[in-house]
C-alpha positions in Angstrom: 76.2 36.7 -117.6 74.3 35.6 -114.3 76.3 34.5 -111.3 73.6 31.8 -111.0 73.2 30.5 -114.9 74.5 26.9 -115.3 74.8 26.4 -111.1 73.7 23.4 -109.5 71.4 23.4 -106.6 71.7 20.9 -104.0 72.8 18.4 -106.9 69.6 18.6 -108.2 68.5 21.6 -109.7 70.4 23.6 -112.8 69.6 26.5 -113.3 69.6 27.3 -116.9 68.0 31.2 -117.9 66.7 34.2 -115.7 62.9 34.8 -116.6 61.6 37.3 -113.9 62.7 39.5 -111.5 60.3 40.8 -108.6 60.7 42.9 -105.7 61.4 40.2 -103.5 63.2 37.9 -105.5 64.7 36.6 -109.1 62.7 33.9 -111.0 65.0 31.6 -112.9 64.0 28.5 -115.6 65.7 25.5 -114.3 65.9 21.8 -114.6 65.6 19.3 -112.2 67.7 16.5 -113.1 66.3 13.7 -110.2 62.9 13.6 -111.9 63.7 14.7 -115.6 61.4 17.7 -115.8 61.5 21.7 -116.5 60.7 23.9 -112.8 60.7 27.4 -111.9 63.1 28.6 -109.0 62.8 31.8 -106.8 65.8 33.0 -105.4 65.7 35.5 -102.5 67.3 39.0 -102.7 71.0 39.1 -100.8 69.3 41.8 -98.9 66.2 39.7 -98.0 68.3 36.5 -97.2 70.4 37.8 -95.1 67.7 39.2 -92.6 67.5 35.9 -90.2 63.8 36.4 -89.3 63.0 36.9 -92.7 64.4 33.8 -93.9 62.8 31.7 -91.0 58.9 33.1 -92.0 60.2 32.8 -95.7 60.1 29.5 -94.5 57.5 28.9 -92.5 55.2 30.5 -94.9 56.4 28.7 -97.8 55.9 25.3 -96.9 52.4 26.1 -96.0 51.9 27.0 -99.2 53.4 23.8 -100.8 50.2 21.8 -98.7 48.4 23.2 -101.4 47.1 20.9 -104.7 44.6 22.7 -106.8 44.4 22.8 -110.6 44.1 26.6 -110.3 47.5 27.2 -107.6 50.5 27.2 -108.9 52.6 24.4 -107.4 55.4 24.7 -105.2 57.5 21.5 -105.3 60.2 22.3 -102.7 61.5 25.0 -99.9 65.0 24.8 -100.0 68.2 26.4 -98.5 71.4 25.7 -100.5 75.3 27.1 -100.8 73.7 30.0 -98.4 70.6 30.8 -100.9 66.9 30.7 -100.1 64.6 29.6 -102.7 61.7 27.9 -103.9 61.4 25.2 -106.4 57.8 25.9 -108.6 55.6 25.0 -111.2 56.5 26.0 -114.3 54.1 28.4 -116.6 53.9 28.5 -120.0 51.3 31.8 -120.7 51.4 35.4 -119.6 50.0 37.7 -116.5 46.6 38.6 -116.8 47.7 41.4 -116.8 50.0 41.6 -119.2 46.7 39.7 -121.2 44.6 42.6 -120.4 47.1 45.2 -122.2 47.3 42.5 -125.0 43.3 42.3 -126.0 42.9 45.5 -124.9 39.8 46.4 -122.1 37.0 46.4 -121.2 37.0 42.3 -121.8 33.5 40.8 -122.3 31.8 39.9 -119.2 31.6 36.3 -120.1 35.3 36.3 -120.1 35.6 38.2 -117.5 33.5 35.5 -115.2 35.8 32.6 -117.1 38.6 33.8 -115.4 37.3 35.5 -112.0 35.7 31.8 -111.6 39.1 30.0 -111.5 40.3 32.6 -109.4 37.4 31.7 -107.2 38.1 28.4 -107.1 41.9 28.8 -106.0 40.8 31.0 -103.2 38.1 28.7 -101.6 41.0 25.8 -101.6 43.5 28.2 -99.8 40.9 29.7 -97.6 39.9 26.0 -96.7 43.1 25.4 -95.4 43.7 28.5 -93.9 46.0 30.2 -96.1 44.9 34.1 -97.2 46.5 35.0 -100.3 46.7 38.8 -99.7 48.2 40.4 -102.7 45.4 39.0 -105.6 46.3 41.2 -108.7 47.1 40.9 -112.5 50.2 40.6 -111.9 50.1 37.6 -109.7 47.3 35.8 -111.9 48.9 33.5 -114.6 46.8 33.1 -118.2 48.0 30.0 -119.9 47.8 29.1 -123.3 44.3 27.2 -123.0 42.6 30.3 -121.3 43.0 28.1 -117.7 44.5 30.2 -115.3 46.8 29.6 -112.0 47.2 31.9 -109.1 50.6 32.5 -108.1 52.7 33.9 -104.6 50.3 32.6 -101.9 51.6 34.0 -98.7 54.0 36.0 -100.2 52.8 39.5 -99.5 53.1 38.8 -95.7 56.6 38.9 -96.2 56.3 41.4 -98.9 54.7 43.9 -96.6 57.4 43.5 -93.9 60.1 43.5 -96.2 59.7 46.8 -97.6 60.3 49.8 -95.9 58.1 52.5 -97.3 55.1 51.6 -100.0 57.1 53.2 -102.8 56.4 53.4 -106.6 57.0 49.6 -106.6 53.6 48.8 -104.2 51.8 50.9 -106.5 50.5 48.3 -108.4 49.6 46.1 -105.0 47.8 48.9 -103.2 45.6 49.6 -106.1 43.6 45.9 -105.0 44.0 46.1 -101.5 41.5 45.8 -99.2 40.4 48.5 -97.0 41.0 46.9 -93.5 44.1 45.3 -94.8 45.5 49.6 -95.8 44.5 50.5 -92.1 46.5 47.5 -90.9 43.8 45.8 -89.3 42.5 41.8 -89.0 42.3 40.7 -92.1 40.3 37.1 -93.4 39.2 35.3 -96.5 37.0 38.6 -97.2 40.1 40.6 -97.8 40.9 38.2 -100.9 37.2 39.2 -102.3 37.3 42.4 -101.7 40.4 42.2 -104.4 39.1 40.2 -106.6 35.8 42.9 -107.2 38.8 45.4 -108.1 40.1 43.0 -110.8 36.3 42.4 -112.0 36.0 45.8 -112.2 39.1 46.7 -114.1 38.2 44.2 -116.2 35.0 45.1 -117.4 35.5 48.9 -117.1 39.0 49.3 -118.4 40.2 51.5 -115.4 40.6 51.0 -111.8 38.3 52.2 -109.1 40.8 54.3 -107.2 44.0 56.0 -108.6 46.8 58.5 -107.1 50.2 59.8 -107.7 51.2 57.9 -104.4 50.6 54.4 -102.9 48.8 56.1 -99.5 46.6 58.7 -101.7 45.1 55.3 -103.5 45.2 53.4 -100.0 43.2 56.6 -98.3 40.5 56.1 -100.9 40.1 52.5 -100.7 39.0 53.1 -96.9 37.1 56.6 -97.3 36.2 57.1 -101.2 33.4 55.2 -103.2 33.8 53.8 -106.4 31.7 54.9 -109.7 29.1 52.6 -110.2 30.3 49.8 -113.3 27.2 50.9 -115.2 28.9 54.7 -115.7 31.7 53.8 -117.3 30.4 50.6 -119.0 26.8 50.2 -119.9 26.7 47.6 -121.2 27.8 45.5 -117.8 24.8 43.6 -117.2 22.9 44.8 -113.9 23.1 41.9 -112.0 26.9 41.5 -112.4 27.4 45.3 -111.2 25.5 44.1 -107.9 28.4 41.2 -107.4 31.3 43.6 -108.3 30.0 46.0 -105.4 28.8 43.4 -103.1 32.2 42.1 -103.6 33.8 45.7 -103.2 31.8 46.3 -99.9 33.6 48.7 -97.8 32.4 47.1 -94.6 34.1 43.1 -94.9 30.7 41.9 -93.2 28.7 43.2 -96.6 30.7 41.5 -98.8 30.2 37.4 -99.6 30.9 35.4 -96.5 33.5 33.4 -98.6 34.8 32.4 -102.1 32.2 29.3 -102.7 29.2 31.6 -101.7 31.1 34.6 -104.3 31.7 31.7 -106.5 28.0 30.2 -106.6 26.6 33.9 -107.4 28.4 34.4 -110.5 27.5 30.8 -111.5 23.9 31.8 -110.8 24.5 34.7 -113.1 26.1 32.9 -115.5 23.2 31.0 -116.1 20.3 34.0 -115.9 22.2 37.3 -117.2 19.0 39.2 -116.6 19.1 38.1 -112.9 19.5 41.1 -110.1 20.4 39.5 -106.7 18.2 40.3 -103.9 21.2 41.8 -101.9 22.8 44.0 -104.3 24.6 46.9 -102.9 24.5 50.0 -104.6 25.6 53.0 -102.1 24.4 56.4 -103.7 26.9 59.3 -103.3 24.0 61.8 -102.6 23.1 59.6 -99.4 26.4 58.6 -98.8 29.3 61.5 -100.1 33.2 60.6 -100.4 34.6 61.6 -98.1 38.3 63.5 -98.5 41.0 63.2 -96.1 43.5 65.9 -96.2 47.4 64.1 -96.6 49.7 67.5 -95.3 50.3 65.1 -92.7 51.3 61.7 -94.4 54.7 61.7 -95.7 54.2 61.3 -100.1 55.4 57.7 -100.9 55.2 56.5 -97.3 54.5 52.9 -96.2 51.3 51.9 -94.2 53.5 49.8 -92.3 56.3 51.2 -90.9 54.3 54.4 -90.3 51.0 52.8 -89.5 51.0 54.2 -86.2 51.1 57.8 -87.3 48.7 56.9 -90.3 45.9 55.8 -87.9 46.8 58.8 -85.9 46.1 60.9 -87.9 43.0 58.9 -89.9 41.7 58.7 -86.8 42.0 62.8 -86.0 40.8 63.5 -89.2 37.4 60.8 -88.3 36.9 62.3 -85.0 36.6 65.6 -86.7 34.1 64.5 -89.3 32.0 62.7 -86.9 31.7 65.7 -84.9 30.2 67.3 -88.1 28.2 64.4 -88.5 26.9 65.2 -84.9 26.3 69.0 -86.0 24.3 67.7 -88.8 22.1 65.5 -86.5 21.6 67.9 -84.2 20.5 70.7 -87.3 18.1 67.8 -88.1 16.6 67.5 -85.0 16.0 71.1 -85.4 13.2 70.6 -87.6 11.3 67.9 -85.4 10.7 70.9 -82.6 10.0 74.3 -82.1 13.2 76.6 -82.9 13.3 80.2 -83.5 13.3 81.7 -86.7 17.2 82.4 -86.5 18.1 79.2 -86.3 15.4 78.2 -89.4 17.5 80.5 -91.2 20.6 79.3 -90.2 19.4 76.3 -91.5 18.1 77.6 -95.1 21.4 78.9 -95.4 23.1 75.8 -94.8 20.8 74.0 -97.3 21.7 76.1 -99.5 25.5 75.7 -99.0 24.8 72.2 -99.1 23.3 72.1 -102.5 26.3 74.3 -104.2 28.6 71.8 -102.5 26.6 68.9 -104.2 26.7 70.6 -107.7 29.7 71.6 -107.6 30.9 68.0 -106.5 28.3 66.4 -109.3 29.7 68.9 -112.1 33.6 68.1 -111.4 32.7 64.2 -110.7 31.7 64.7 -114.3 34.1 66.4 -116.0 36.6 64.3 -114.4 34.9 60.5 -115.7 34.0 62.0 -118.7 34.7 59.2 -121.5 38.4 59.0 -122.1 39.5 59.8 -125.1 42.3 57.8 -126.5 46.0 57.8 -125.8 49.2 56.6 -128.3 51.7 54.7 -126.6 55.1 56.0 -126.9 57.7 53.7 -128.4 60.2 52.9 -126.1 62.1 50.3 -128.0 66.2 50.7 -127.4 65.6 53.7 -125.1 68.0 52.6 -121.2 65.6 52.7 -117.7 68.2 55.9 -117.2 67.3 57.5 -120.6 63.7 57.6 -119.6 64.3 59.1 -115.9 66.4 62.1 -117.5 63.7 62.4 -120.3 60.2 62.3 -118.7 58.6 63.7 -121.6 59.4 60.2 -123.4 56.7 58.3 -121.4 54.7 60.7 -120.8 51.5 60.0 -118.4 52.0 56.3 -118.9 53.6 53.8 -116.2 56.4 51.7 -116.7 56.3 47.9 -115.3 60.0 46.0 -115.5 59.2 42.6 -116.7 61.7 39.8 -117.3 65.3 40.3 -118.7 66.3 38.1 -122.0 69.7 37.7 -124.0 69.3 39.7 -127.0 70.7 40.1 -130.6 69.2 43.3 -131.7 69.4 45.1 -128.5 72.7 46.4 -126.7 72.6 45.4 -122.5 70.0 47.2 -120.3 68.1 48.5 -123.3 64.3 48.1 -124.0 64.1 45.3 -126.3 60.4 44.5 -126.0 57.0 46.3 -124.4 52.9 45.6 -124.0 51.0 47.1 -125.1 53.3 47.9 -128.4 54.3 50.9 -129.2 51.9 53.4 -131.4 48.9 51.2 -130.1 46.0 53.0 -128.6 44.5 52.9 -125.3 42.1 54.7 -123.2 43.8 55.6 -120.4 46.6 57.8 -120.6 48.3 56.6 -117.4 48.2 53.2 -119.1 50.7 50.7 -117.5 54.1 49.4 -120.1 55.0 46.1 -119.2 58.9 46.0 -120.7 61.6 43.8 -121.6 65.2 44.4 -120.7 67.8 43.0 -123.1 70.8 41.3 -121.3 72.6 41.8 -124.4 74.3 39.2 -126.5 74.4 35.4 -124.8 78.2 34.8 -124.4 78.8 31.1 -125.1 81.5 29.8 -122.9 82.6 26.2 -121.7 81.3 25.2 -118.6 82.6 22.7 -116.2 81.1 19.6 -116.6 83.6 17.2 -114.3 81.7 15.1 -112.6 78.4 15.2 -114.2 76.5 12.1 -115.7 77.4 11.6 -119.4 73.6 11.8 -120.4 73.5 15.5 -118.3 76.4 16.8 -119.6 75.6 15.7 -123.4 72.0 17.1 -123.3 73.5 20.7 -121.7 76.5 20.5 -124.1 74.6 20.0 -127.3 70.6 20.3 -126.8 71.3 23.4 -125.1 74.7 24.7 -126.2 74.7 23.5 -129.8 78.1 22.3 -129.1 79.3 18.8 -131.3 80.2 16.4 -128.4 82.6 13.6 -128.7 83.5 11.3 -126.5 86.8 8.7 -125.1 86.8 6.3 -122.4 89.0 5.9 -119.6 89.2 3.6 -116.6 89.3 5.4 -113.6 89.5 4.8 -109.8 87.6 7.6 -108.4 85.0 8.6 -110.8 81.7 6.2 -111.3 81.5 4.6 -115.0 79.0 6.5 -117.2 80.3 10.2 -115.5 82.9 12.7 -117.1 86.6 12.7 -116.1 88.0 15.9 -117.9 86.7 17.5 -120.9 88.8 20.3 -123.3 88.6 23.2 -123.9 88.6 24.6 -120.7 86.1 26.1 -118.7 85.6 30.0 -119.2 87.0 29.2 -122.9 84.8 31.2 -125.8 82.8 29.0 -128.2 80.5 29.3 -131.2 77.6 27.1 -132.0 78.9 23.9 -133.6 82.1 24.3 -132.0 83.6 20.5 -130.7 84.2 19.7 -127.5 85.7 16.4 -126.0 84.2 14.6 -123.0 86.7 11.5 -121.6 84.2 9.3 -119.3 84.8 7.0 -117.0 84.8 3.2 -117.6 85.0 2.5 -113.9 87.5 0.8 -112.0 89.8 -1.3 -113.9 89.4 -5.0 -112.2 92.7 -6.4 -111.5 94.0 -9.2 -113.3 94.6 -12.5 -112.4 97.4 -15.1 -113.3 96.2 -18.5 -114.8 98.2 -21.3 -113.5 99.5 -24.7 -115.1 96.7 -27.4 -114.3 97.4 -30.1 -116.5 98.2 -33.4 -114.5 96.5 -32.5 -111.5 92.9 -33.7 -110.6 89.9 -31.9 -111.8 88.4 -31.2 -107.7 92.3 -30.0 -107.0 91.7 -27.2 -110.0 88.0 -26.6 -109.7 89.3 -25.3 -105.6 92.1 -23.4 -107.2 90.1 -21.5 -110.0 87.3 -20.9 -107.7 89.9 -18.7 -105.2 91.2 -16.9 -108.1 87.5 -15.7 -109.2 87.7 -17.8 -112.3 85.3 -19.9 -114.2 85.8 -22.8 -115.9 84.4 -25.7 -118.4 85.0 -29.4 -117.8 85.0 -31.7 -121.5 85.5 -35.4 -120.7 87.7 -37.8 -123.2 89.4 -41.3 -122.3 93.2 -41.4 -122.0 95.6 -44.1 -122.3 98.6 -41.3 -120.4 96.5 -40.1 -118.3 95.0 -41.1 -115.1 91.0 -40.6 -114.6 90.1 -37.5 -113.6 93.2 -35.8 -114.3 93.1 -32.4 -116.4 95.3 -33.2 -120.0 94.9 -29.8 -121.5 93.6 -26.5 -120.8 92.1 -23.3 -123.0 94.6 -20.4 -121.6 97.9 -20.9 -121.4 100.1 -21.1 -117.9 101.3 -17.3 -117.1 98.6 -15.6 -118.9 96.7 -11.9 -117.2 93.1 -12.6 -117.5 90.0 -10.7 -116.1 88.0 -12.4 -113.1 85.4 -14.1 -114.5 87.5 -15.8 -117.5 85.9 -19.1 -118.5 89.2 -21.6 -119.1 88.0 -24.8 -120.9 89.6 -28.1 -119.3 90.0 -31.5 -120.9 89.6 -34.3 -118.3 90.3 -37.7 -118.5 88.6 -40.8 -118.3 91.3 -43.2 -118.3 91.8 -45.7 -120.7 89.1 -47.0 -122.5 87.7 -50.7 -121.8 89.8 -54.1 -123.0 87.4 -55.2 -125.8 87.5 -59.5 -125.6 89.8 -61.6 -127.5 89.0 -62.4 -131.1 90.3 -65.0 -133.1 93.4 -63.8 -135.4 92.9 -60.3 -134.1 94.5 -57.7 -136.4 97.8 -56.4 -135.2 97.4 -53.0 -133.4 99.9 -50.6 -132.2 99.2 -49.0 -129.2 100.4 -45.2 -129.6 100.3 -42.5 -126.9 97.6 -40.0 -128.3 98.3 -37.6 -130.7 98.9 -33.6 -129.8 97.9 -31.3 -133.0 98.0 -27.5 -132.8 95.0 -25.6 -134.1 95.9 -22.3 -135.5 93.3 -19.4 -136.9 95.2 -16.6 -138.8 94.0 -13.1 -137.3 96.1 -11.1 -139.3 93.1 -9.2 -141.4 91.3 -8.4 -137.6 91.7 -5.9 -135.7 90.4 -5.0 -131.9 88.3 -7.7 -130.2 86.5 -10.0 -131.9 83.8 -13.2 -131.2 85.9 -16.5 -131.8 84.8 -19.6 -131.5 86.8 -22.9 -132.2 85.5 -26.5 -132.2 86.6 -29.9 -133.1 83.9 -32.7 -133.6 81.6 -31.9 -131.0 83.8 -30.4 -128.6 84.2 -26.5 -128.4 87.8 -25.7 -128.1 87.1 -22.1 -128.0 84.3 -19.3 -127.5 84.8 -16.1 -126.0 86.5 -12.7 -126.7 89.9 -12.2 -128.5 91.7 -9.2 -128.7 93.8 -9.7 -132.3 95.7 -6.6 -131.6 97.3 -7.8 -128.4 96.8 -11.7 -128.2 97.5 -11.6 -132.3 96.9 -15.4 -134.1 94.7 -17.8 -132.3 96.7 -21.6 -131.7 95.6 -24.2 -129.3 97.3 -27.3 -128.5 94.6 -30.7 -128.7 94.8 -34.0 -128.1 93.3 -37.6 -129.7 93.9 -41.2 -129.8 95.9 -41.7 -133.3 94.0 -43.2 -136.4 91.2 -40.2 -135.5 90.0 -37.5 -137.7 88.1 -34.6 -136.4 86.6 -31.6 -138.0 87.9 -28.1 -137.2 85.2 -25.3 -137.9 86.0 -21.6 -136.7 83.4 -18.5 -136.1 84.2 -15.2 -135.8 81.8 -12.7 -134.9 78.9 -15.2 -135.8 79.5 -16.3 -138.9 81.6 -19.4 -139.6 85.0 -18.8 -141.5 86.4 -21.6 -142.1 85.8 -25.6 -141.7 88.1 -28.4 -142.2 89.3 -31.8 -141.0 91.9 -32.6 -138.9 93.9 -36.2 -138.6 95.3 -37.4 -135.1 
């Protein structure tokens, strides 16, 4: 399984499945648990992370890139360094690369899709541009479809880093260098234009089903992106409209100042178009090869698979050897024009028929090849590589033939043992045009192994939606006080980590009830005043409520009776009811032959509730008459019966009426 799977990020982020790997970093699905909501997190390569410089422009880069907010930009939400790992928190995309979407649906697309999504692209580019940011790797690849047909441009500012990370522009670059621009391949300035340039090579791929430029090595494409030029859309798909040919070359423009000044003036052509198909812009470039012939620069000199950085030096060396030598034949051809503007001797008029001549088998020649070579591609079956190893198809060329291979992601698998193909686009037995097609495939990380992770610490809501929305694990729970760990967050859980499960397998969580307050010891308050017990419950953190009845024993304002006993544990914040008394009531006047009355000291009387058929705690709530004797919480496993001690003048008769849990259980009177 993946070191990283089920790893917290600065507290924050889990990450939860690998979805990508790229040559600069690993892609992983992830949840960010402060705001509730699915991201996408790019981990740097060990290798790159560990390159200090790197990691500082990784940096620097990045969080220009997360100033940008457009509908069409993917969104970076964070730059973050955590436990010694470089990453960045993104957006994250439901949908496929375009061009994975172009293998799907197969090419050439229609035009007026095409435009759909070159527009967006457009749109992405003049915010970045804007704000200074050059994109400088716009491919497929990097284009994201989603499910609506919107699209989102992804790795802004990447390939500065990309290009200085890699050592040599090996097979890897290959799909890069086949939309780069020519100024950025010779390593000079690049602006805004450089973006355009590659977007024409994605309109063009689009709507003619091959690229402009091909070659066996990333320099022999780069070399003809600066010397070659292109066959004209209209060859190899007639029915491209005219007009939209003229924006694919205008765009395509060897010379940066002939393409469109910027994305919003690219971007308001092909709206133009949009609305008038039949429309031919005024400053359509068309170069003709007759006027203006490829030119071919030998590569004996340029090590095969070599990188346009680390070698630029010798690249332009050499390019620029090679141009001095063709602009001296340029010169020799000016100067055999000029011939024929004066008088020159008959040898060197046939010196010049002879060279015409030459001239015009060259040109044939070149025409006849040109032709054989773009002749209509016939189609190709692609190979089935389902359950074949990367390894199996290095020993076994033959199995892929002329087509390209493009890793993709890497996903648990039932069907497919580890490291084999368990996936591939286009499909296999499908047929394409292009016989060096590229196969986007699918690795299988073999079967998901479902193990308990450690969950100490984590919030019981986190931990229950990993443990059985994810897991499929049965989750049950007990509750402990604890003195370290915050109420609501897991203590322990079994089985332990690392342990093997299956889905629907239990596990226990024990959470935390928080700190267990300490109790406090109710005191004897009866016979003392009601201000001397109100000061003394108060300091203890208790809470209390005062009932008022007149008393022939004792004095006014003493408390006669209270609700918990002397001795008792209680929590802080325990309400205690207190009987107060008023003193004796008033001397009613003399009568004539008043009855005989016999003064009695008032009358105690227990009340007793029989808690024998409860269990736990329980709602009680005891009155007599109108006073409440009782109401609050009562634990009838460890307190057992109810009884309270009362007090009335004899010759009284009060009624008793008990709740429990609500609902009233029993009611009857009681005689003092």
């Amino acid at each position: 399984m993946d070191q990283y799977i089920g790893k917290m990020l600065d507290n924050r982020y889990e990450i939860l499945e690998r979805i990508g790997v790229g040559g600069m970093a690993v892609v992983y699905k992830a949840r960010c648990h402060r705001l509730n909501r699915l991201v996408a997190i790019k981990i740097l390569k060990p290798e790159l992370a560990s390159d200090a410089d790197f990691r500082r422009r990784f940096q620097a880069e990045s969080q220009a890139v997360a100033m940008l907010s457009h509908i069409n930009i993917v969104g970076v939400y964070d730059v973050c360094q955590s436990d010694g790992l470089n990453y960045i928190v993104m957006e994250l995309i439901d949908g496929m690369t375009l061009k994975q979407y172009m293998q799907k649906r197969g090419t050439p697309l229609k035009w007026q899709e095409a435009l759909h999504f070159i527009a967006q692209i457009l749109r992405a580019l003049d915010h970045a541009h804007s704000r200074g940011i050059i994109h400088r790797d716009i491919k497929p690849q990097n284009i994201l479809v989603l499910r609506d047909g919107s699209i989102k441009v992804a790795d802004f500012g990447i390939a500065r880093l990309t290009s200085s990370a890699q050592a040599t522009l090996t097979q890897e670059a290959l799909g890069s260098v086949h939309y780069i621009s020519p100024e950025q391949a010779k390593g000079s300035h690049i602006d805004g234009r450089s973006d355009l340039y590659s977007v024409g090579v994605m309109l063009y791929e689009m709507l003619t089903g091959r690229l402009p430029f091909e070659g066996e090595t990333p320099v022999l494409v780069a070399i003809q992106h600066i010397n070659s030029i292109p066959i004209q859309p209209r060859e190899l798909n007639p029915d491209i409209p005219v007009g939209l040919e003229a924006i694919i070359m205008k765009a395509m423009a060897p010379n940066p100042n002939q393409r469109y000044l910027s994305a919003q003036d690219m971007l308001e052509a092909v709206t133009e178009f949009q609305k008038n198909p039949d429309m031919v812009p005024s400053d359509t470039i068309r170069i003709d090869p007759a006027e203006e012939p490829t030119r071919v620069i030998p590569v004996n000199g340029v090590r095969e698979a070599g990188d346009l950085g680390e070698n630029k030096a010798q690249y332009n060396d050499q390019y620029d050897d090679e141009m001095d030598d063709m602009d001296e034949l340029d010169e020799g051809t000016h100067k055999i024009k000029l011939f024929g503007k004066i008088q020159v001797p008959p040898m060197a008029i046939a010196v010049m028929a002879i060279l015409v001549f030459v001239i015009g088998i060259i040109i044939f020649v070149v025409t006849f090849i040109r032709g054989a070579i773009f002749a209509p591609a016939k189609e190709y079956t692609v190979p089935n590589l389902l359950g074949y190893t990367l390894e199996e198809l290095e020993k076994d060329p033959s199995i892929l033939g002329d087509f390209k291979i493009e890793i993709g992601e890497t996903v648990f698998n039932e069907e497919y043992e580890k490291d084999e193909i368990c996936d591939q686009t286009p499909e296999e037995d499908s047929k394409v045009k292009d016989g060096k097609a590229t196969i986007t495939v699918t690795i299988s990380g073999g079967t998901e192994e479902l193990t308990m992770i450690n969950v100490t610490g984590w919030a019981f809501q986190r931990a229950l939606e990993r443990l059985e929305t994810d897991m499929k694990l049965k989750v049950t729970t007990e509750y402990q006080y604890s003195q370290t760990i915050e109420k609501d967050y897991v203590i322990s859980y079994t089985p332990e980590e690392g342990t093997k499960l299956e889905e629907g397998d239990e596990v226990t969580l024990v959470i935390s009830k928080g700190k267990e307050a300490e109790k406090v010891t109710v005191g004897n308050y009866v016979n003392l005043s009601l201000e001397q017990v109100k000061s003394q419950l108060e300091l203890q953190g208790l809470k209390y409520n005062v009932e008022e009845y007149h008393s022939d024993v004792y004095g006014a304002g003493k408390v006669m009776w209270q609700s918990i006993a002397n001795g008792t544990q209680v929590d802080p914040g325990t309400t205690i009811d207190l009987q107060v008394s008023l003193g004796p009531e008033a001397t009613q006047p003399p009568v004539t032959n008043p009855p005989v009355v016999v003064t009695d000291a008032p009358v105690k009387k227990t009340i007793t509730v029989d808690l024998s058929d409860y269990t736990g705690t329980i709602a009680l709530k005891v009155t007599l008459g109108s006073t409440t004797v009782f109401d609050g919480s009562w634990n009838a496993d460890e307190q057992g019966n109810f009884s309270r001690e009362v007090t009335q003048n004899p010759g009284t008769t009060k009624r008793v009426t008990i709740y429990i849990d609500g609902d009233r259980v029993e009611s009857y009177d009681l005689e003092f």
